[in-house]
Structures are given as C-alpha cells and as structure tokens.
Steps between C-alpha positions, in 0.01 A plus 500: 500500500661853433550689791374850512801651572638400154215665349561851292195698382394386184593165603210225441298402801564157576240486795130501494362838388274670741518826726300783626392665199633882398544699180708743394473765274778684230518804721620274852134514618399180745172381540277233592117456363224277597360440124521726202296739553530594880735713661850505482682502805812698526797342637711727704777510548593359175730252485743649255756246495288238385306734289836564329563161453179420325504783304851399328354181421169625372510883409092518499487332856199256598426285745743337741417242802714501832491159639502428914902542489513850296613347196351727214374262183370665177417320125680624222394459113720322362578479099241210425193740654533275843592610786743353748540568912760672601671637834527869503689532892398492830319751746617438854282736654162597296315755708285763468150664463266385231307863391232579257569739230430814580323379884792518725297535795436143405781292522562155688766340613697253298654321757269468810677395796373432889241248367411205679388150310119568392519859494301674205815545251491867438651563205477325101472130467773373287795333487708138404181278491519127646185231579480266804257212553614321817872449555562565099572864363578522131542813212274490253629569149289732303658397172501155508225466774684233690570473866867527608565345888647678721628173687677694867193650531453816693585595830299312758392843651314644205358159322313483870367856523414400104328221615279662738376755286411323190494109673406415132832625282494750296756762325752758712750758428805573621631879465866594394547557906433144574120601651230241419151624403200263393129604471207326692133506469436428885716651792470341816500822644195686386498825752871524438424486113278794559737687721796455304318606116331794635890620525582391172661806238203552300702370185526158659101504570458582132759222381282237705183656336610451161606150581131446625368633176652247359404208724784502726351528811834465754657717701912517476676408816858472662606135555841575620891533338694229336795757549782391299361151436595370123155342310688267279247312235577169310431383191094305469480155428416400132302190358828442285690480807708157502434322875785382716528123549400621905158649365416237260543232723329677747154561260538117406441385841185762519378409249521128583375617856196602318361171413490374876334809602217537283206280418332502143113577471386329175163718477703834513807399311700702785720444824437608843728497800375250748438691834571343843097408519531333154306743303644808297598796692399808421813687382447292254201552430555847482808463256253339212238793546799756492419673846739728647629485903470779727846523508501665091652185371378292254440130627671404216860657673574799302453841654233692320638721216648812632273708271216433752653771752651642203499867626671685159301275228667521165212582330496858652867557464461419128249728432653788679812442339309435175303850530754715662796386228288312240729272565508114614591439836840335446582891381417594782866565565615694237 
C-alpha cells in the first residue's frame, strides 16, 4: 500500500475516495452547499495553501473532499474524457466559520467542540461516509457500487455509542478532525432533543428542514472522535474469486452436513430444518415467506442494503448535479 507520506499533489489516490465535501472557486473562494440551488456557505478562513495547491492542478477549481485524516482528494480529467482521483495535500488543521453570502450575522461554527455523545450536531452534516450493521463497517463505492470491508473495525468506543443510536446499522461520517456524526430518526432523549434544537444557528434548523422536505426525517448528532484512528478498507470479495483448499474443504463438509440435518417433504418439493420438537421451526418458516427480524437483518444473513437508511440518495445528488451543471454526476468534480 503507498504510504501517504510518499504522496505529492497530483499524485493518484491509491485509497478509497471519500471526504467531507468542499468546492473551490478560480478566485480562492471556499464553500460548502447543501444541493444546487441553496446557499453557499463561505468558508473562512480560507485555506490558501490547499487552495493553491488545487488551483495549480486545476486552474478553474471544483470540488475537492477532505477525508477524516486531512488528506485533500480531487478528480482530474484526464486525456480520454475520464477522470482519475488524485491527492492534492493535506490540511492538518481545517477550521473555521461556515457564513452565508452576504448574512454574516449568520455564520456557524465549522468545528464544534465541548459536545458530548448524542448532542444535536450543530453545524453541516458531511464528511468520509462509512455503514455499520452489527460488528461489520464497510465503504460503499459509488462507482462500482460494491462494499469494501473495513476488517479492524472501528474503535470500540464509537461502534457502541453507534450502536445505541441506530441499534439497526445504518451510514456515519467521520469529519477531517476525526469527529463522528450520524443522523437518527428517534433520540432517546426527547426533552433534551427539544432543549438542545431550540439553540440550534438558524442555518442548521433550515439544513434539517430541507432534509425533511425531502423525506429525511433525522436529526444529526455527535457520536464521539475516532481522533487519529486510520479507516483502512479492503478489497470485496468477487464470484470469480478462486477458494483456498481451507475454505473449500470447509463448504464440502457443510454441505455434506446438510443432508443429516434436513428432512425432505415430497408434497412441497422443499427442506425444512427439523426443530428440537420435530416439527419446522419458525425461522424457517420465516426464511421461505421472506420476513425480516427485528434486528434489520434479513433471515436469510445479509444485512439489509444500506440504501434503506440511505440518508444522501443518489437520485437527488444526480439531479442537482444534473440541473445545476447539466452535467452527469460523475462530473460532478470537474
């Protein structure tokens, strides 16, 4: 794997591609926007270093992600009309005030700090984007649509505050600072939910309202820092994949396994696992009529698709990338 420190700008990104979202404009300008059409929110102080970096790379600017370490990742077109990920340099200490144009008076933090795990999050939701579903966190790959593992994990700390809020699974972000923000549609704690967004910057209350028009009815909250914890992803398993002499032995005796375990029903043409009272039990049962546990798995094993809490669906990002550039939303970068 190439370390980062070997990495100049320009440099392809060998890593997954992901990062709180920011664009930049000819003129040094920083800003970050909900969806095409809303307000831009001014970034200030600017970072000027990386601004100058980008700009050498790509003299009309665009968009640039900063990932949970502060390593700055942009596309570039390349001479074939695609585009390819590269590193642009590293930010070790984004800060700030996010400000309307033109509505100082209206700024919010960037980087809120005194929070305590559930808190409202006070500021944008955004950031390097990971899913859990029990003890298993993976990056989702926008262009491929395939899950990459992320087999150490995350610290024990946050995948249990995680785990409280959304028991099911769901999506989370991480922000270049290391904080971890995920939204929720229940809080345990409803009079401190009321408290706590009566003081939110009236920016933040309008962010959450235009996620509601949309059908995202969560609120953003803090889940706690990862600090300078490194989210490595592998590679996903593929159907071509050759199996080891371990893991075909292993399925062989499974499989075999099978045949003791199950009796035939002639009339159905099925198999049903014979239950300790010598009837079928009802997982299942519930496996042939495709029900799903309380515990948002499938009885079938798989987690359900992460596009069930999916709380930036592509669909909407397409078309305000679509409108705003009439563009496709792999340009999105340009």
């Amino acid at each position: 794997m190439t370390k980062k420190k070997m990495l100049s700008p320009g440099d392809r990104w060998p890593h997954h591609y992901r990062g709180l979202s920011l664009q930049v404009s000819p003129n040094g300008d920083v800003w970050w926007q909900l969806y095409q059409g809303t307000d831009r929110l001014i970034l200030q102080p600017s970072p000027n270093k990386i601004v100058d970096q980008l700009l050498d790379l790509k003299r009309i600017g665009g968009r640039i992600h900063v990932t949970e370490l502060g390593d700055v990742l942009t596309r570039v077109e390349k001479d074939d009309d695609d585009y390819e990920q590269v590193y642009v340099g590293t930010i070790e200490d984004l800060h700030g005030e996010l400000t309307p144009e033109d509505n100082s008076e209206y700024s919010i933090d960037f980087r809120p700090r005194g929070l305590e795990p559930g808190d409202l999050w006070p500021s944008i939701y955004d950031g390097s984007r990971y899913s859990f579903a029990d003890d298993r966190v993976w990056w989702h790959n926008g262009q491929s649509h395939r899950r990459h593992p992320v087999p150490a994990g995350i610290p024990d700390k946050i995948k249990n505050n995680l785990k409280r809020y959304k028991p099911s699974g769901g999506s989370f972000r991480v922000l270049p600072w290391g904080d971890v923000i995920t939204l929720i549609s229940l809080h345990p704690s409803p009079r401190k939910v009321r408290e706590q967004f009566n003081e939110l910057p009236r920016v933040v209350k309008n962010i959450i309202k235009l996620r509601k028009s949309r059908d995202v009815e969560m609120l953003p909250i803090y889940i706690g820092s990862i600090n300078s914890y490194r989210i490595e992803t592998e590679e996903p398993t593929s159907l071509t994949d050759n199996l080891s002499k371990e893991e075909q032995d292993s399925l062989s005796s499974w499989a075999e396994g099978l045949g003791r375990t199950n009796t035939r029903k002639a009339d159905s043409h099925r198999a049903d696992q014979i239950s300790n009272e010598g009837g079928s039990d009802a997982r299942g049962a519930s496996k042939q009529n495709g029900s799903t546990t309380s515990t948002g798995h499938s009885d079938e094993g798989e987690a359900i698709d992460d596009s069930t809490f999916d709380d930036d669906p592509l669909e909407w990002m397409r078309e305000d990338m679509t409108r705003g550039t009439g563009e496709g939303v792999d340009s999105g970068d340009s």
